[in-house]
Every structure is written in structure tokens, then in C-alpha cells.
N, C-alpha and C positions, 0 to 999 in steps of 0.2 A: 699832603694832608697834615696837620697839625692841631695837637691838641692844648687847651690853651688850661692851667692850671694854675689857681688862685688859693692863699689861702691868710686868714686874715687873726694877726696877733693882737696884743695886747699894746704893743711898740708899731712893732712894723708891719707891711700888707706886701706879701711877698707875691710876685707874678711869673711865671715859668711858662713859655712854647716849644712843646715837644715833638720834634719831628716822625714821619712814620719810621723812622729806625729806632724809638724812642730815644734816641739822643736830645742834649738842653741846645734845644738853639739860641735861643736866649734867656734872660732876665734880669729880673729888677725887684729892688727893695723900697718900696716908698714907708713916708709914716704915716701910721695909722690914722684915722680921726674918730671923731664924739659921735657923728651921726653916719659912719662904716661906709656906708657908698660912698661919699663923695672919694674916701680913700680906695675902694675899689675901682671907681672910673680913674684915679688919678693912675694908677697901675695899671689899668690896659690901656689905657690911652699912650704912658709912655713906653712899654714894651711896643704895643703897636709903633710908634713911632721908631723908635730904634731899632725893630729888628725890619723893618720893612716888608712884612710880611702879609701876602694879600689875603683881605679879611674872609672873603669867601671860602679861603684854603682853611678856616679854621673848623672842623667839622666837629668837635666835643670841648664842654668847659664845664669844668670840675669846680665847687669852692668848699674848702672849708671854713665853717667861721665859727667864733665864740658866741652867734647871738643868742641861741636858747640857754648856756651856762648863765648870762650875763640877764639875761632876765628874770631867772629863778634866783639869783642872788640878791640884786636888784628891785626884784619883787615891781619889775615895768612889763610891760604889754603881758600880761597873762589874762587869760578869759576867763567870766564867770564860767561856773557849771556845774551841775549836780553830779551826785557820788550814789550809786547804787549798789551796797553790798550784799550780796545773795550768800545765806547761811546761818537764818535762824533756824531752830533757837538756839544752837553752837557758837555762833561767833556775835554775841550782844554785848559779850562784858567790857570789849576794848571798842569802841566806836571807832569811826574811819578819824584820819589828823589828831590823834589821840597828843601825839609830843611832839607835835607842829607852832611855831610859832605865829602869834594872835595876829599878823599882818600878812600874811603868809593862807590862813587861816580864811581869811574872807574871800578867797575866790570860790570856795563853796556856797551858793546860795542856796540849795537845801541837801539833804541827806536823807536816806533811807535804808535802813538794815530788812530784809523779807526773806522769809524762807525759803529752802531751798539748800542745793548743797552736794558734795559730796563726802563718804569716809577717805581715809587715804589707800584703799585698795578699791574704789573704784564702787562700792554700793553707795548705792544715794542715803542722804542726810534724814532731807526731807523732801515732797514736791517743790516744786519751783512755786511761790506763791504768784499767779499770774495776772489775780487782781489789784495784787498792792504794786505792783509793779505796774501794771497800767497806771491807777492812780497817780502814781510818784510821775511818770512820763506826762502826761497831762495834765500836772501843775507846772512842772517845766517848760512846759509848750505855754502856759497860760504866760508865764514870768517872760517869756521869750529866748529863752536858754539855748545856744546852738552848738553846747559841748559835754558828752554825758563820759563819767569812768566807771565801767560796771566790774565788779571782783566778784570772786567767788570760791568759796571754798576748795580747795585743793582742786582748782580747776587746769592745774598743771595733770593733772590724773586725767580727767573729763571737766571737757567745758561747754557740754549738754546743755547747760541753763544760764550759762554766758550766751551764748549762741542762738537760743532762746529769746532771750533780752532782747539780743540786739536787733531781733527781725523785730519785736515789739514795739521796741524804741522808735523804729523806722517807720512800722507802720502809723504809730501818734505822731510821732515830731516831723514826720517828711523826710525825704531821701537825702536830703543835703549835711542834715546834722552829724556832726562829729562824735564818732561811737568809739574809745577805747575800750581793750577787755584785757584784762590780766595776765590770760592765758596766753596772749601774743608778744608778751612785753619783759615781764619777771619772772622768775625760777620761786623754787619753793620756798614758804614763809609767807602766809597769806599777807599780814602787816606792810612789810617791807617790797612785793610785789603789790599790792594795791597803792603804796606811796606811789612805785613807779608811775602806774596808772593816772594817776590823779595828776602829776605833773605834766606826762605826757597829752592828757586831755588841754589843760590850762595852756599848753605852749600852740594850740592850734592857729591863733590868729600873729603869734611872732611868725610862725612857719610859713604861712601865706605872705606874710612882709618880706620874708628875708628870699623863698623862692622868686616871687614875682619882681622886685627891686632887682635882686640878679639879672634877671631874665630882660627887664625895660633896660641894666646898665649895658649889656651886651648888644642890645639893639639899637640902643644912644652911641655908641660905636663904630654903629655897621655889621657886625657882626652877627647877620643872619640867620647860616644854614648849619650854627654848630645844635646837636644835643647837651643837654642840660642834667647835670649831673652835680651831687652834694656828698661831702665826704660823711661817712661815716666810724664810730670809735672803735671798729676791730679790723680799720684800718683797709677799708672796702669802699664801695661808692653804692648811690643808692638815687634811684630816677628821682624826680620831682614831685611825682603824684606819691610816689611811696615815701618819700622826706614829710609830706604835711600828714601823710598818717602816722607815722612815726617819728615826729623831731624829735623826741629824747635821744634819740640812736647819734646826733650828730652830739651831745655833748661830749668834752673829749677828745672830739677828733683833731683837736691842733695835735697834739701826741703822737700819736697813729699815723700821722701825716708825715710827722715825721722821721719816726720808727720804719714806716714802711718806704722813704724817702731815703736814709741812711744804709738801707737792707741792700738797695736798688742801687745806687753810689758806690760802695763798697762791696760789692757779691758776698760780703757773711752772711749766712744764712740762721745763725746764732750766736747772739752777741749781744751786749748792752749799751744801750746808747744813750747817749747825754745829749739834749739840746737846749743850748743854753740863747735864750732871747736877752730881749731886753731888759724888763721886767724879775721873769723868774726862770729855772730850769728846772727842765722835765728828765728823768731818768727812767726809763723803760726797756723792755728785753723782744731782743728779735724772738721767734720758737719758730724755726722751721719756715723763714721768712714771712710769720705775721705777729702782729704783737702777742705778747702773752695775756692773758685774759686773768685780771685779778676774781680770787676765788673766796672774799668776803665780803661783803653788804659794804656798800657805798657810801658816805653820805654828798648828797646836793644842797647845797642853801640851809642847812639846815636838817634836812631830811633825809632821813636813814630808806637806800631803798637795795632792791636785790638783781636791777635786771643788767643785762650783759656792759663790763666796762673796763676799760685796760688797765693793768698793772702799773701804775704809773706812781712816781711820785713825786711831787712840785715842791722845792723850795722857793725861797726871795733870795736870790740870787742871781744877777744878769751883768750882761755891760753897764746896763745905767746906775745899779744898785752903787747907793752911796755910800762910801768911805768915810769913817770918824777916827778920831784918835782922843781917847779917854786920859782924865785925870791922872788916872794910875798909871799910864802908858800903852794901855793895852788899845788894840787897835778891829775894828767892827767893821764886816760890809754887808749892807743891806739890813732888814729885809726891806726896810724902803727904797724907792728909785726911782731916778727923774723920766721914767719911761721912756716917749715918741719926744721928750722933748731933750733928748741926748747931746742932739746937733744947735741944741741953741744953749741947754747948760752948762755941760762938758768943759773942763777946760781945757783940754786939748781942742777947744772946739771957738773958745772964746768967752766961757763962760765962767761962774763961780763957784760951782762943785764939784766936788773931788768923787771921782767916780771908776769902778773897776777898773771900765776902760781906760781911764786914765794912771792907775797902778800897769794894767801889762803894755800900755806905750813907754813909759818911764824903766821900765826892766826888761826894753826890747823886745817883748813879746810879739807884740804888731805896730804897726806903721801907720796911724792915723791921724788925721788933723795936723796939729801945730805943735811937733817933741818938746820944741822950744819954752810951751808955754806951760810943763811939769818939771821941766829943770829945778825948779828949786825942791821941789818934792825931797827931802831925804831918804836915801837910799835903806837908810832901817827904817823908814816911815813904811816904803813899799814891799820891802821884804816883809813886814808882819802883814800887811793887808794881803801878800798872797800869801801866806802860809795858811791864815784865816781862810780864805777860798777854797786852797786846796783841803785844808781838814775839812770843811763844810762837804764839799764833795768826793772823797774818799770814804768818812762815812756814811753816808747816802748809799754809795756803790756798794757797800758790804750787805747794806740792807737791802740789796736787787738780788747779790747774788744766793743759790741757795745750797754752795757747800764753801766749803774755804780755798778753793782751788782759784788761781787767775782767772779772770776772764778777758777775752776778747774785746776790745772799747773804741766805741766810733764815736765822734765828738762832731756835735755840725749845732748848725745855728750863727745867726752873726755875730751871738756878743761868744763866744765857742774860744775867741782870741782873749778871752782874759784867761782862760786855761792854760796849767801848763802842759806839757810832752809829755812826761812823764806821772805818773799814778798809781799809788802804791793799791794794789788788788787786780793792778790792768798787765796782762800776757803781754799785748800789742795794743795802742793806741794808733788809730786810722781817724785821719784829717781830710777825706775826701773832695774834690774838687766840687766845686755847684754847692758845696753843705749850706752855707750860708739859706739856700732855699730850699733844702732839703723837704723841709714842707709840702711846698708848693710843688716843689716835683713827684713827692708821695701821692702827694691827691692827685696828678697829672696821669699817672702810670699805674693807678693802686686799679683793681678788680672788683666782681661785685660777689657777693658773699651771699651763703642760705645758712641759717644755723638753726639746727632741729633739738628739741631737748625732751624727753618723754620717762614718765616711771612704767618699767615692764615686768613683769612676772613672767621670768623665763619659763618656770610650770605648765604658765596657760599658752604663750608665746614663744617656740623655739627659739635661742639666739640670735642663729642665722640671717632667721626669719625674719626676727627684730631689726636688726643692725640693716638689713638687704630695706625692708620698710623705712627706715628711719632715714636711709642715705635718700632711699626717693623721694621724701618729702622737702630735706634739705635741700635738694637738685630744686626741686619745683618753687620752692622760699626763694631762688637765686633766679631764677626764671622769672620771676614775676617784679622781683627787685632790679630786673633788666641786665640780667646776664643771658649771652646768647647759648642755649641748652648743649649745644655740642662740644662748647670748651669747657662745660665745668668739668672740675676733677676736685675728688676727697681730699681737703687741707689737712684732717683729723679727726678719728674716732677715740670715742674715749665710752666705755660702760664702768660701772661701778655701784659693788654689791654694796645695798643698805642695810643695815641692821635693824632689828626692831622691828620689820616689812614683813607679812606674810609671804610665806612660801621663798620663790627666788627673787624678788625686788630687786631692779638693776635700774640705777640714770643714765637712759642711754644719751649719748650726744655724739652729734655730727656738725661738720663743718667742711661746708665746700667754698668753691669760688672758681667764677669761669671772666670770660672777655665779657666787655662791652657789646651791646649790639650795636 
């Protein structure tokens, strides 16, 4: 049995088959393309080919991809859809897309604010206004709207009237329509949890493109009798049917893929990893072999939001990233780069630009293309372009870590060779074998995740009581996102007293993660 693990860059579309000892039995790096399948097929088609591997034997296929990032940047395939905020007369002053921008802005075809609501301990605001909320549903249904984002007052406390909604919704708009709700998506901060919202509704008809196109590409193969699996940003996998209710959850995941790709390579179980593509490099921290989970509001495209997403942080810096040398002498790489078209620009390659990867060929760092054809490169030319590199990522790595102590450093990705060995803030630097597709191995190997998050007033709700409730929700959240019940185990607890809360206010959170079924 083998599992077949895809995941798809900005450069490259990296392909990984992993056998049932999870060992790499093979893989491949192809370049990316404009319209992402045809570079998907071209990557199981030649793994297929090269590892001779019979397709029937391929029982799960995993992918991560960039398309929902690449949409909300982009501002392409996003669906019209109405915005319903539950929480007059408390929340009217700041309307929903309030510091969104105007093109951005038009996927909302109507809006509506209605009462309803709760305090932040848990007494209601006001009733749930039930007829304006009809109303609002039955203009939408008029317009033909097949995507609704409903928020709600501190509905991280209760989401009584989210819930409410959404049976509402369903009984006007029909059972097929796409219901976001807040409560299921972002943490506290009604604003920045209802952005989340609102994206996550708009990305429903990429989600359906990019599931179903997987699913025809795998079958345009041969490839049968695997299950169908999408990676997600803390570094988990998540069924099909649960990806089109939740695609915001896969932005991200190139990171995570290979954060948890790095973890799995090299057995640290805490540690920072660098993966440097083509394009840009990602710096991120193992915790206990899963990524660490940044702990301030996000932005996407533009917009500021608050719901779960990894510690990450991207520079313009890759193998393609271009080399200048200035006036004054001084010497620049990146943040531009000739991306997926490395192999035609390169001049180690035959081309006419001067590119990282062509400074760590010239200073023997790696072995690729044509040495011959950087020879004239001077030698102070390439020594400043890496020093530039390496300050560029030394200080990055100070900003992951969060005392002044060394840390542990795994370095993978394929443009990984314009780094040097050595790095001032790193214990040990590990170069592990397969890194190149660290990736694609992450998403190959990675688990499915439940992550539970609640305010409790230990007062009304013993601790025990609390945490013992809140792990079984999180089991059930992993269960349903297609983890098989018997292997979950607790990745992490974490509660934390609030101030300003009545009585004991505690955020509890849970995080588990079991096998595949």
C-alpha cells in the first residue's frame, strides 16, 4: 500500500510515494504551471512512471496547494454572497468589510446587521431578530446567492443564534447552500473572526475547483482506489467534504507541509526550520512535532483576520531570487525571482541571470547545471551575495526564536543549496535526506487534527470538568475531519486565565490528532 503525496509551490509541484513503512520510495520535482493541474498531472504521471508502481496499490493522496492563498490575493474565482451580522444594537458602528479593499469588497452582494447577540459571559445581547433574518435570506435566494457568512456577537461564548441562522438559512435557501458561521472558524475579536468568515464563504466555489480537478487528475491516471485527502495549516490533513466547508484552513499549508515534512526527516521534535523554495523562504518552528501556531491576527490579501494559522514567516528569497550588483558596489538578492523558469534563465543553466543559485554553484556549495558557465562570476561578486543571504536569514531566524539561546535548524527545500552550513543563532544545522520534498512528504505522512477552543468560567464549570469536555469535543472535531477515533491522542492543552472576565474566565484549548481512516 502506498500513499501518494503532492504538494504544489509557487516554482515547483513536488510528488512523494510513501510506502506502508512510511518510508520515500520515490520522487519528483516538476515546475509548476499557470493553470496548476496540468503541473499536477505532470508530477504523477512521471513519479508514476519512474517508480513503477502499481496504481491500484495507491490507497490515499494527499495535496497541498496554494489555490485559495492565490485567489484572495488575486481576487479570481471568489463567489458572490451575503454577509449576515447578528448583534444589534451593539455591533452597528463598524459595519462588516469596514478596511477592506473596494475590489475585494464586491463579492458581497448584500449585507445585513440584526439583532441578536450575546454579552461576553454568556447572557444574551438581545433576541435573535428572526424576521429580519428571514427577510435578508429571501432576498438572497431572490438574487440567486449560493454562499452566506453569518457572525455573531461573541459567538465564541454561544453561538445560540448562529445556529439559529443557519437552520433558517437552510430552510429559505435549500439544503445545498454554503453556510459559514464564525463560531467554527475564528477566536475572539468579532471584526477579525467575521473577516475570517466572509473569505472562507467567498472561497467555496475555488474549493469545489481545486477538490474535484484533484480528484478527475487522479483518475486521468488510473488511480482509482486511493482516498482523497487536502492538507491543512497546522500541519494535518482534512477529508474533501470537510476542505469545501472549510477551505480557508488549507491557506498556509505549503509551510506546515513542510514544517511537518522536516519534523518527520529529521526526528526533532523541536526545532526551526527553514524551507527555502524557489521563489521565497518560509521559517517556521517545530512544537512538539507540529507547527507552532502564531498567536496574533493574520492578514490575507489585504485583510486583517483571527482564525487559526502557523507561525510563519516568508521572505523573497529562493534559488531563483535575483542577484544585482549596485553602483556603489553593494551587492542585493532577491526579492525578485525568475521563479519555475530557473531551468531556462539560470545561467548555470544557459540563461542570462544571475541567480542565488548560481552564487552557491560558483562557491561550491552545490553542483548544478553548467559550473563552467559562472566562472567568470568574481569571486568578491559571490562572496557579497552570500553574506547578503546569509544576514537576510540569520536575521529572520532571531525573530522565530523566542530567547537568545541556539536553536536547533533543519534546512530543506530545493533552492536549501544556496545556504550555507553554518548559521550564527543555529546549535546544529540538519540537511536531511528527501528535504528537497519535504513538502510533499509532510502532506504524505502528516495526521488529521480537532482543535477545540472555548471561554469557561471555572465558577460555573469545574476545571477538570472543563478540559475532560473540551478534549471530547476536540476527539469528535478529528473524527469528523476523518481521523480514525481510536488513534487520536492529546497533541496539547493549553487554558489561560482572562482578565477583565467575570468570575474564573479561562480559554480553554485543545488539540489532538489521530491516523487516517
Amino acid at each position: 500500500m502506498y500513499k501518494l503525496g503532492i504538494d504544489v509551490g509557487g516554482t515547483n509541484t513536488d510528488a512523494v510515494l510513501i510506502d506502508d513503512q512510511l518510508r520515500v520510495a520515490a520522487s519528483v520535482k516538476q515546475p509548476s504551471t499557470k493553470d496548476v493541474y496540468s503541473g499536477i498531472l505532470a508530477a504523477v504521471h512521471t513519479i508514476l512512471e519512474e517508480s513503477g508502481v502499481d496504481r491500484t496499490q495507491i490507497r490515499q493522496a494527499m495535496l497541498g496547494t496554494t489555490q485559495c492563498t492565490n485567489a484572495i490575493v488575486e481576487r479570481k474565482g471568489l463567489a458572490s454572497i451575503g454577509i449576515l451580522r447578528i448583534g444589534a444594537p451593539a455591533a452597528l458602528d463598524i459595519p462588516p468589510m469596514v478596511d477592506w479593499a473596494e475590489d475585494l469588497k464586491a463579492i458581497a452582494v448584500d449585507t445585513a446587521l440584526i439583532g441578536g447577540g450575546f454579552e461576553y459571559d454568556g447572557r444574551e445581547l438581545s433576541p435573535f431578530d428572526r424576521e429580519a433574518a428571514k427577510s435578508f435570506f429571501l432576498g438572497l435566494k431572490e438574487k440567486g446567492i449560493k454562499s452566506v457568512a453569518i457572525s455573531c456577537v461573541f459567538s465564541t461564548v454561544r453561538n445560540d443564534h448562529e445556529q439559529e441562522a443557519v437552520r433558517l438559512c437552510r430552510e429559505i435557501m435549500g439544503s445545498d447552500v454554503h453556510v459559514s458561521i464564525s463560531s467554527e472558524i475564528g477566536s475572539m475579536g468579532l471584526i477579525e473572526r467575521e473577516n475570517a468568515t466572509i473569505l472562507n464563504a467567498a472561497l467555496y466555489h475555488v474549493a469545489e475547483s481545486f477538490t474535484e480537478g484533484f480528484a478527475q487528475s487522479l483518475q486521468d491516471e488510473g488511480i482509482a482506489n486511493a482516498d482523497i485527502y487536502l492538507s491543512q495549516n497546522d500541519g494535518t490533513l482534512m477529508t474533501m467534504e470537510y476542505a469545501r466547508r472549510y477551505p480557508i484552513l488549507t491557506i498556509a499549508c505549503g509551510p506546515t507541509n513542510s514544517i511537518r515534512g522536516a519534523c518527520y526527516l529529521s526526528q526533532l521534535k523541536n526545532a526551526v526550520v527553514i524551507d527555502v523554495g524557489g521563489t521565497t523562504t518560509d521559517l517556521g518552528v517545530i512544537q512538539n512535532s507540529f507547527p507552532r501556531e502564531s498567536g496574533v491576527a493574520v492578514t490575507i490579501g489585504g485583510v486583517r483576520t483571527n482564525f487559526r494559522m502557523p507561525d510563519v514567516i516568508s521572505i523573497g528569497l529562493g534559488g531563483g531570487s535575483i542577484v544585482r550588483e549596485h553602483a556603489d558596489g553593494h551587492v542585493t538578492v532577491g526579492p525578485d525571482s525568475v521563479g519555475y523558469q530557473i531551468t531556462e534563465k539560470a545561467l548555470v543553466f544557459g540563461g542570462d541571470v544571475c541567480t542565488a543559485t548560481d552564487i552557491a554553484v560558483r562557491l561550491g556549495l552545490a553542483d548544478l547545471g553548467d559550473a563552467s558557465k559562472v566562472s567568470h562570476l568574481s569571486g568578491d561578486f559571490a562572496r557579497k551575495a552570500m553574506s547578503a543571504i546569509t544576514e537576510l536569514v540569520e536575521d529572520n531566524l532571531d525573530a522565530m526564536k523566542v530567547s537568545s539561546e541556539d536553536v536547533d535548524l533543519i534546512l530543506v527545500g530545493g533552492g536549501s543549496v544556496i545556504l550555507p552550513k553554518e548559521l550564527a543563532g543555529a546549535r546544529t544545522v540538519a540537511k536531511p535526506e528527501s528535504g528537497g520534498v519535504a513538502n510533499a512528504i509532510g502532506s504524505a505522512i502528516s495526521k488529521v487534527s480537532g482543535n477545540y477552543e472555548k471561554l469557561v468560567d471555572y465558577l460555573v464549570t469545574p476545571r477538570e470538568q472543563a478540559l475532560e469536555s473540551a478534549k471530547a469535543e476536540a476527539v469528535d472535531l478529528a473524527v469528523e475531519a476523518g481521523a480514525v477515533r481510536e488513534t487520536v491522542e492529546i497533541v496539547d492543552v493549553e487554558d489561560v486565565p482572562l482578565q477583565y472576565y467575570p468570575g474564573n474566565t479561562n480559554r480553554v484549548k485543545v488539540k489532538v490528532a489521530g491516523d487516517l481512516r
